[in-house]
N, C-alpha and C positions, 0 to 999 in steps of 0.2 A: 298790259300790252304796250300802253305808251312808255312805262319806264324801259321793256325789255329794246323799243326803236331805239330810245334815247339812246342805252349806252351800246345799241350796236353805230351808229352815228360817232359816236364819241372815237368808237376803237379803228372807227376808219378814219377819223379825221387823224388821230395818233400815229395811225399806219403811213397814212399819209407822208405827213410831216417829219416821218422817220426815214422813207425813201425819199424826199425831196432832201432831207441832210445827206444821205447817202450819195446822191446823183451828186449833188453842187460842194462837196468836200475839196477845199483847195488842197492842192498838193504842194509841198513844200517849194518853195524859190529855189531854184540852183543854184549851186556857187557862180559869180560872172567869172571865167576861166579866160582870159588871154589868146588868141591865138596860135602864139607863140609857145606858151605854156601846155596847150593840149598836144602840138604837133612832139612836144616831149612824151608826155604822157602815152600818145598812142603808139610809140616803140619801146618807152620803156616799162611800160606796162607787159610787155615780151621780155624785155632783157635784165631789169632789175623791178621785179611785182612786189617786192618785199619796202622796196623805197618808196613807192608811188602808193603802197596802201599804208604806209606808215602816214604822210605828208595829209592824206585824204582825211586820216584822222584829227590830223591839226589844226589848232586856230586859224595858221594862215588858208588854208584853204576853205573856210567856212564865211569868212569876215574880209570886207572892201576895206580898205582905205577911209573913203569917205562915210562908211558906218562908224568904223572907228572912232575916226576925228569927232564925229558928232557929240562921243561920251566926255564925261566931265574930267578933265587931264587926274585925274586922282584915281579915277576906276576904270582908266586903260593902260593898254602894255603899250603905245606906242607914246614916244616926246615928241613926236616933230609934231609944230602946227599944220607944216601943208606939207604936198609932195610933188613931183611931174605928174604932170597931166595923166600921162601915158598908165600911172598908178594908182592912180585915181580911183579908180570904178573898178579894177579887178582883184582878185583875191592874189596873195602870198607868192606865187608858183614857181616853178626852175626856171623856168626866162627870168622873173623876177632879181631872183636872188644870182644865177650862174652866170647873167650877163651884163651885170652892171659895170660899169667902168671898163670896159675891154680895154682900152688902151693903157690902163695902169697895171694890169696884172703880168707878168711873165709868161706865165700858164695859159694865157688864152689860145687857144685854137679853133680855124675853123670845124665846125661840125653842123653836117646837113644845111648848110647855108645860113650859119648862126655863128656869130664871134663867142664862144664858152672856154669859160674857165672851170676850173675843176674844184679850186680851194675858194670856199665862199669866208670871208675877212670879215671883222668889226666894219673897214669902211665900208663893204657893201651892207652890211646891215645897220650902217647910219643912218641911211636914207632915210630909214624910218625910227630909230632909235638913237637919234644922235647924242643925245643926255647921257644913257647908256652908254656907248662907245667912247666918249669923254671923259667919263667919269672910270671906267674899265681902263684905259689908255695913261693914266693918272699910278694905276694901283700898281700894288710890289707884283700882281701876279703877271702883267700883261709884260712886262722886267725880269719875269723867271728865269729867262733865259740867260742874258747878259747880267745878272746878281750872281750866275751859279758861273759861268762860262770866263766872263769876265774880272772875276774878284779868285785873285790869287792864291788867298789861302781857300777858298770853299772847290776852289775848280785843284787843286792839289791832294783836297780829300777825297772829290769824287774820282781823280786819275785813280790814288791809291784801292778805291773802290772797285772801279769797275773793271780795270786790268785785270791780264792774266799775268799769272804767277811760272818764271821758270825755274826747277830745278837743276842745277850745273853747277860744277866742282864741291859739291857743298854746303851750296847757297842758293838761299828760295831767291832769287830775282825779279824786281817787277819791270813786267814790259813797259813800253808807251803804249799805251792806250789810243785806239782806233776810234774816227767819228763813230762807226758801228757799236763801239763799246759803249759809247756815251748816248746813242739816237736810242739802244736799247734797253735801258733801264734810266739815269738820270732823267737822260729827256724825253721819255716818255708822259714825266709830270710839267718838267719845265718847258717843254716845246722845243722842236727842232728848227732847225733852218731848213724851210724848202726850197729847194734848186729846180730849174730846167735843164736836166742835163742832155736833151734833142727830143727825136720825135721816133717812132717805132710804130710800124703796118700792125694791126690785131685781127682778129678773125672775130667776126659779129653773126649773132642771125640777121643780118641785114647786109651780111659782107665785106671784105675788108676797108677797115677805118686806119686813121694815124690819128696817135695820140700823142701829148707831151710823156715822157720819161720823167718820174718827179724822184727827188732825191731826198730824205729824210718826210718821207711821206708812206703810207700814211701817220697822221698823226695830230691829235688832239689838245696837244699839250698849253696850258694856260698862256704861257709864253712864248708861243710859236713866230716866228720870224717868217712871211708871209711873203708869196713871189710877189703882191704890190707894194712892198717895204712896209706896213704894217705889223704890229705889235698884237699877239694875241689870239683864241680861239674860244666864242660862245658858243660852240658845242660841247665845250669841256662842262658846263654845266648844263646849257638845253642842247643835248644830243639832236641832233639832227635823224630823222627829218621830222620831229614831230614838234620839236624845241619846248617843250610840254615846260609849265612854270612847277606842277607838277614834282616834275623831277628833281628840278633844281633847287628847291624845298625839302628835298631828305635828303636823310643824312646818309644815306646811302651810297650817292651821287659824289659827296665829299672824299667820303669815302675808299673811292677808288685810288687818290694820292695821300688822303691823310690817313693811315693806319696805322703808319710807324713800322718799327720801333720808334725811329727817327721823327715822327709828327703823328702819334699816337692819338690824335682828336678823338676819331671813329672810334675806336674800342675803347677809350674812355668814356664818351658820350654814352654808347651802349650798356656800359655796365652803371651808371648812373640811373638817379631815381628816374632825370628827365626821358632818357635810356627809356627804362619800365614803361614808363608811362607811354609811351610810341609806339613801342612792338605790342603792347596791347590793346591799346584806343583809335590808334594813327590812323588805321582802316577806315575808321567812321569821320575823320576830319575832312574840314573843306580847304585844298591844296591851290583851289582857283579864282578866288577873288582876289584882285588885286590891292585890297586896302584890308589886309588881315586881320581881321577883329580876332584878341586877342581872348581867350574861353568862349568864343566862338565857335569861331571856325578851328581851333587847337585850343590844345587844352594843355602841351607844353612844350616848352620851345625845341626847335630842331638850329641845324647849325645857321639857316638863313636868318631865321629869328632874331635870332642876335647879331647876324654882321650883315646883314641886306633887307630883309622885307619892310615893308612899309607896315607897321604895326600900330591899330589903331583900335580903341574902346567900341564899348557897343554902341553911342554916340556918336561915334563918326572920329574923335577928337585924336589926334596924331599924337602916339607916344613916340613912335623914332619913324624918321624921313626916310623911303627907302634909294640906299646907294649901290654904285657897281662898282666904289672904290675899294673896299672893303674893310677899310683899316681908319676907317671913321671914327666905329665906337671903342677902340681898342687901347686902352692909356698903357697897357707893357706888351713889349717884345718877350715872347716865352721864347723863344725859340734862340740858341746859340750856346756862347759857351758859359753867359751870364744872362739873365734875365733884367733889362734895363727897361725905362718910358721909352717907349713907342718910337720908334727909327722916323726924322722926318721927312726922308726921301723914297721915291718909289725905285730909284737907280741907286740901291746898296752900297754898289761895288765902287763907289766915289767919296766912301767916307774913308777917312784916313785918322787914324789913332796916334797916339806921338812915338810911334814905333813905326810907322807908315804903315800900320796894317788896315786892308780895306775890311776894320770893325769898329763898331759904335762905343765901346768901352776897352778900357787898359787890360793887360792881363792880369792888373787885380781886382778888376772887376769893376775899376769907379768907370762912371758912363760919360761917354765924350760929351761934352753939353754943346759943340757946336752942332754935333751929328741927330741928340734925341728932340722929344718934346717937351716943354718946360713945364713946370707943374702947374702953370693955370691951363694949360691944354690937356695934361692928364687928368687934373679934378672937372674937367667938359666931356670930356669923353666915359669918367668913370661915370659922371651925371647921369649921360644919355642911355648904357648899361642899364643901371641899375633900376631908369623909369620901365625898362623892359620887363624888367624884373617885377618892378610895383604892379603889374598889370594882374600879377597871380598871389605876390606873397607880401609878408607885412614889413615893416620899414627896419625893424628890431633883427628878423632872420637874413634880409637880405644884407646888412652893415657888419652884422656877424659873420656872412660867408666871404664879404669881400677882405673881413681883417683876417680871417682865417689864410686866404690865399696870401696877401703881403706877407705872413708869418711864414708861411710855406716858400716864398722866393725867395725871402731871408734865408731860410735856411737850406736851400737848393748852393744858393751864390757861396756862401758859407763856406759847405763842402766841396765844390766844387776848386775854389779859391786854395783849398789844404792839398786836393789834386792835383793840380799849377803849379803850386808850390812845391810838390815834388818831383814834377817833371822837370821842375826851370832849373832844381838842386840834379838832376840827373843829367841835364845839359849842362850847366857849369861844370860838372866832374867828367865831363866826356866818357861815360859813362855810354852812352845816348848822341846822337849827330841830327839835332834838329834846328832852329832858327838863328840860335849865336852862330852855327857854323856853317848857317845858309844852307843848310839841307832840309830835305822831305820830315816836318813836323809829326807825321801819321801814319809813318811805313814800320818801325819796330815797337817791337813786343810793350815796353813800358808806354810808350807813345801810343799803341791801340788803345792799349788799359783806359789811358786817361780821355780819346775819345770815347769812347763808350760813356764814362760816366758823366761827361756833360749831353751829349748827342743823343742817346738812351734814357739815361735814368734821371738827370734832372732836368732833361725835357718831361719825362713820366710823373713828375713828382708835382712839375709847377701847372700840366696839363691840370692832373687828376685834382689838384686842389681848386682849377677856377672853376671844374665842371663839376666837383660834387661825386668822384669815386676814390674811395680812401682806398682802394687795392692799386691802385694805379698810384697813389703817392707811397706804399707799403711794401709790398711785398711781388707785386705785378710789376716788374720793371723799376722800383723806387727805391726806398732807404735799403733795403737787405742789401740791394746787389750793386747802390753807389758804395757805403762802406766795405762790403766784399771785395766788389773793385780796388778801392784807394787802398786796403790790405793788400792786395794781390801786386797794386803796383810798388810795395813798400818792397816787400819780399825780397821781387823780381830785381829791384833796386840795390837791397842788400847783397845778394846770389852774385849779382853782376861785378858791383862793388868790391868784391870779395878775387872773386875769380881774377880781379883786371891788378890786382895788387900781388896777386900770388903769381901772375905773369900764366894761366890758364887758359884752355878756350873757353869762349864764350859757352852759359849753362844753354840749355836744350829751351827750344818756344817751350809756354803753359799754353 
């Protein structure tokens, strides 16, 4: 009898103590919201729900300021030590970010009794990320613009690009090329200029509003030219509104402007081992600490890995510093008509070659040395690579891949260099009307050939070899179809050659 009291005693004291957890269960802290921030919130929660439940989901709107600041500068996303007051204690939100600096923006207008700007800049996200914005502001990308726009020959191949083509009397004609031509495909990677071009009535559920008129908007582009004269856009890699690290961590997100032909990273990267290993593990990886422990939290590297995240052992111990310059670890330029050390300017289009061309190296390819990096700045930067590398593989595979790629630029420059060489012999014989005779380098048939095979295929060839896909240095854009190329331009050379001495029309495009 006394055992059966005991444990009915026991099972109310249990029951007890179960509804007394129940009753006194704290309920989570709310975000501290702004009041400026909520008065956004509660109309556009009506008029854009898709932005306002993205943002909800965000660090910024979970995390103050001064929670932040309180973590060890290593394992937070913000650099600044302190901030305004006024930022202090609330979380992230659209007054934060749409109304900072009113008086530098272009774009500002009033709305609902609030000075807002529409295009949020690097400078407004100094505030709290100033390291970042410095260091972003530094790089070739935040430059995309004025490198592409500004630099004579690159802005001469995208006209040839993106124009339209007339036919009349005979002849395929290229037009001049429209801002339109260019805001919709080049700069959609490099960034546009946004303009105020006035102001226009809209129709709201809350009735009519005026707004700015933006001009070369929308638009994401790394290089974007900003109404506060600003350089730049971090939603090129944290998308707004949720600015997820996340995202900016795949290679996906790269992906959007590196796919090529022309910067073929992304489908290089994918069909590589490190490739494999992503699309099948990646799921399970941790994309949000910000001091990346390396077979940790991934198991292999994505494109940040190697040119931005802070990657550190399971110790804590830093193998590479995380930057937003981007061209830190990077000892060569793949990219152009030669592969040279590393460009040391973030503004391109200001090197000049002894030809005055705005390029880093001659057109046989030697590299300007006042333009690149000197070799104890590319044995620093190859250093810092390759301890990325040490993190997974052994000292013997990782000195083998990097000599493998030098052989592979070698021989990209190579062939590239016998291409040149028969363009320059196609302009010498006027054959051809390109740089001796001050005309469009990249508008005819011999002259596409030989872009192609640097721009295409020994970008493909020098890609595939630093990342580890030999169809990408083969047969995917690589040797087949440089050498097919450099044939095709011999031919086309001969046909022409041929026809211009027998006093014929020119032979038909290939």
């Amino acid at each position: 009898m006394k055992k059966k009291i005991g444990l009915l005693l026991a099972g109310l004291i249990i029951s007890s103590c179960q509804q007394t957890t129940k009753e006194t269960k704290v309920e989570p802290e709310k975000p501290k919201i702004s009041k400026a921030t909520q008065q956004c919130i509660n109309c556009h929660k009506v008029v854009t729900p898709g932005i306002v439940a993205e943002w909800e989901k965000s660090k910024h709107a979970k995390i103050t300021m001064a929670e932040a600041l309180k973590k060890d500068p290593d394992k937070r996303l913000v650099s600044a030590s302190s901030v305004p007051a006024e930022l202090e204690n609330v979380v992230v939100g659209c007054a934060e970010c749409h109304t900072q600096n009113p008086e530098a923006h272009k774009d500002t207008f009033d709305h609902n009794g609030f000075k807002v700007h529409i295009v949020v800049t690097p400078n407004d996200c100094a505030k709290c990320h100033p390291v970042e914005a410095k260091e972003f502001s530094q790089s070739l990308k935040a430059n995309a613009y004025a490198n592409l726009m500004k630099n004579p020959v690159y802005h001469t191949l995208a006209s040839t690009t993106v124009t339209s083509i007339k036919y009349h009397n005979g002849k395929a004609i290229l037009e001049e090329p429209t801002e339109k031509d260019f805001a919709t495909s080049c700069l959609k990677c490099h960034g546009t200029v946004v303009k105020v071009k006035g102001y226009e009535e809209k129709n709201t559920p809350f009735g009519k509003m005026k707004f700015p008129i933006l001009e070369g908007w929308p638009n994401h582009g790394v290089g974007r030219i900003n109404p506060d004269g600003s350089k730049g856009s971090c939603s090129a890699c944290h998308t707004r509104h949720s600015f997820s690290m996340e995202m900016a961590r795949k290679p996906e997100t790269c992906g959007e402007c590196h796919k090529g032909p022309d910067v073929p990273a992304y489908k290089v990267y994918m069909t590589s081992k490190h490739g494999s290993i992503y699309k099948s593990l990646g799921n399970k990886w941790n994309y949000e600490n910000p001091e990346w422990i390396a077979g940790k939290d991934f198991t292999a590297p994505t494109c940040a890995s190697c040119h931005i995240s802070q990657i550190v052992d399971e110790n804590g111990n830093v193998i590479a510093k995380r930057t937003h310059k981007l061209t830190d670890r990077l000892p060569y330029r793949l990219l152009g008509i030669y592969a040279v050390p590393h460009i040391k300017y973030s503004k391109t289009y200001t090197v000049k070659n002894s030809m005055g061309l705005p390029l880093p190296y001659e057109l046989d390819g030697t590299p300007v040395e006042s333009a690149v990096i000197d070799s104890n700045e590319v044995a620093k930067r190859l250093n810092t690579m390759k301890k990325v590398c040490s993190a997974c593989h052994a000292q013997t595979l990782i000195d083998n891949h990097f000599k493998e790629m030098d052989e592979m630029i070698a021989y990209s420059n190579k062939q590239i260099l016998q291409a040149t060489g028969l363009l320059v012999d196609v302009w010498k014989k006027n054959i051809e009307k390109g740089l001796p005779q001050g005309e469009n380098p990249f508008d005819e048939p011999i002259e596409r050939l030989w872009t192609q095979s640097w721009l295409f295929y020994g970008t493909s060839i020098r890609y595939g070899a630093a990342m580890g896909s030999a169809d990408y240095t083969t047969f995917a854009n690589g040797k087949w179809q440089l050498g097919k190329t450099i044939k095709e331009m011999e031919m086309l050379k001969n046909l022409k050659e041929k026809n211009k001495i027998e006093g014929g029309n020119s032979p038909p495009l290939l």
